[in-house]
C-alpha positions in Angstrom: 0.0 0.0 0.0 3.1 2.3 0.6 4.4 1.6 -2.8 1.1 2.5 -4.4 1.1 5.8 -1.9 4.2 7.0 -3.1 4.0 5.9 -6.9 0.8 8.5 -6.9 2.7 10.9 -5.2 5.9 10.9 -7.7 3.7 10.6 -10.7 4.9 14.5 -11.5 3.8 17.6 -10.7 -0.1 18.3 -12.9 1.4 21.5 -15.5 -1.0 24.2 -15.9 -2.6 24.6 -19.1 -1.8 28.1 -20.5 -4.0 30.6 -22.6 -2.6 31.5 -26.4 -3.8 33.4 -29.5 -5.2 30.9 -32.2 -4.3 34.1 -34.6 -2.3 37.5 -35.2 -5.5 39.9 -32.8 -5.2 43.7 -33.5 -5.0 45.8 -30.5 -8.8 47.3 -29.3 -10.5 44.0 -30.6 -12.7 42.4 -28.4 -11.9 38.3 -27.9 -13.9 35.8 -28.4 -13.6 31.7 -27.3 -12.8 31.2 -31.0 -9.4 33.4 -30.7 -7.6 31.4 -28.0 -6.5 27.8 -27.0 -5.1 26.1 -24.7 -1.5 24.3 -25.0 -0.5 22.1 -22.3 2.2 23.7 -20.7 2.8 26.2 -17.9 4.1 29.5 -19.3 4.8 32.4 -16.8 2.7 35.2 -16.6 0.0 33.3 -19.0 -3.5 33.9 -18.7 -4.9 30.3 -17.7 -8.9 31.0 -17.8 -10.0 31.6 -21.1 -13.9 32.3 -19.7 -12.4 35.1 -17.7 -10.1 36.0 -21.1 -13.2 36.0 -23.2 -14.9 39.4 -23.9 -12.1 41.8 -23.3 -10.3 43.7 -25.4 -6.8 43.2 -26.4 -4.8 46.4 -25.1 -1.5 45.2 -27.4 -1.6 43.1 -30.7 -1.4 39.6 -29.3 0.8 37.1 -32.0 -0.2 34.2 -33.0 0.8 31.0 -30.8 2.2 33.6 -28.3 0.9 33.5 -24.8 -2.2 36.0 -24.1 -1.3 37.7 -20.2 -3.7 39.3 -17.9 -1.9 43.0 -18.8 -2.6 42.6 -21.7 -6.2 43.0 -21.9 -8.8 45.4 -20.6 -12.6 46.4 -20.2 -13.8 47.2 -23.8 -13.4 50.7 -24.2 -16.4 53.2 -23.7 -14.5 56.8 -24.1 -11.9 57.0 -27.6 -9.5 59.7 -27.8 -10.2 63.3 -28.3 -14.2 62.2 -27.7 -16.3 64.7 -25.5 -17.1 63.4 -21.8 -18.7 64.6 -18.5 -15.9 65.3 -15.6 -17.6 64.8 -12.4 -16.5 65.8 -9.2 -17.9 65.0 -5.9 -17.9 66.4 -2.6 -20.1 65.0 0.0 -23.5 66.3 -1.3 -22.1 68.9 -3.8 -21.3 67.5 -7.4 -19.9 69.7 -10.4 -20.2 68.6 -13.3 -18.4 69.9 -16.7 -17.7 69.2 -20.0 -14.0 67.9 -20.9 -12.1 66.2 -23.7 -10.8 63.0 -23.5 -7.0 62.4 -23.8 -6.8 59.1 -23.9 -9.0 56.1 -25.0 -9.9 53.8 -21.8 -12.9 51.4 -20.1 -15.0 50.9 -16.8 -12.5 51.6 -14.1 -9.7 53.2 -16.3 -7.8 56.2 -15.2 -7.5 58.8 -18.0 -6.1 62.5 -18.7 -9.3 64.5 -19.4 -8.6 68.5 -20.4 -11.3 70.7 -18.8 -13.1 73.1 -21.6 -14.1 75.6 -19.4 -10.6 76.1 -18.2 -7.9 74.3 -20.5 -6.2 72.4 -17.6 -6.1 68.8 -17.9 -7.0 66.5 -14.8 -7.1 62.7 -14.2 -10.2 60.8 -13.6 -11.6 57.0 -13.5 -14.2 56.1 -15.6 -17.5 55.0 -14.5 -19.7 52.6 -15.8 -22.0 55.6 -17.2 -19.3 56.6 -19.2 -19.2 59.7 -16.5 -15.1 60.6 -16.1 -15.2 61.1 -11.7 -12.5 63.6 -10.9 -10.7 64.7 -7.9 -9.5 63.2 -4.5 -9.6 59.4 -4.9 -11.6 59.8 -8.2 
């Protein structure tokens, strides 16, 4: 029975399957299940969960065959470059809200440079899921 115990145990260590583009993905494209696979081997810094993989958008072109990593992929985008937002800022009960430009292209939960209209400086804010740029302490 000891044998047996320690035959299971040396069997090997189980490698992790690891996530990787079936083809060449363009940066800002959302994924879908049909752009990745699995190959059976345990590459650093891999994404290993294709359902949590599946619907974001690829921040960098991801290469064929190459793995797919978490940093490389995002919320899809809500706000593009140079597009007209709301800046929000809130203060206890008091909220100000303004028009602004966005600097950068981002998603839900995404820090961006937005440049005030009303007064040409340009501030950082997160994204909301209203597409609503909140600015200011902790924003």
């Amino acid at each position: 029975m000891r044998w047996m115990m320690a035959l299971l145990l040396s069997a090997g260590v189980a490698q992790a399957d690891s996530l990787v583009a079936t083809r060449t993905i363009r940066a800002q494209t959302i994924l879908a299940s049909a752009d990745m696979t699995f190959v059976a081997a345990e590459i650093p810094g891999a994404a290993t969960d294709l359902a949590e993989a599946e619907g974001l958008e690829a921040r960098v072109t991801l290469y064929a065959g190459r793995p797919i990593r978490p940093d490389d992929l995002g919320p899809p985008a809500i706000i593009d470059r140079n597009q007209l937002v709301s800046l929000a800022y809130t203060s206890g009960l008091i909220v100000i809200v303004t028009e602004g430009r966005a600097l950068a292209r981002g998603g839900v939960g995404d820090q961006i440079h937005v440049m005030n209209l009303a007064s040409r400086t340009t501030v950082t804010g997160r994204i909301g899921a209203d597409g609503v740029v909140q600015v200011g302490p902790n924003p």
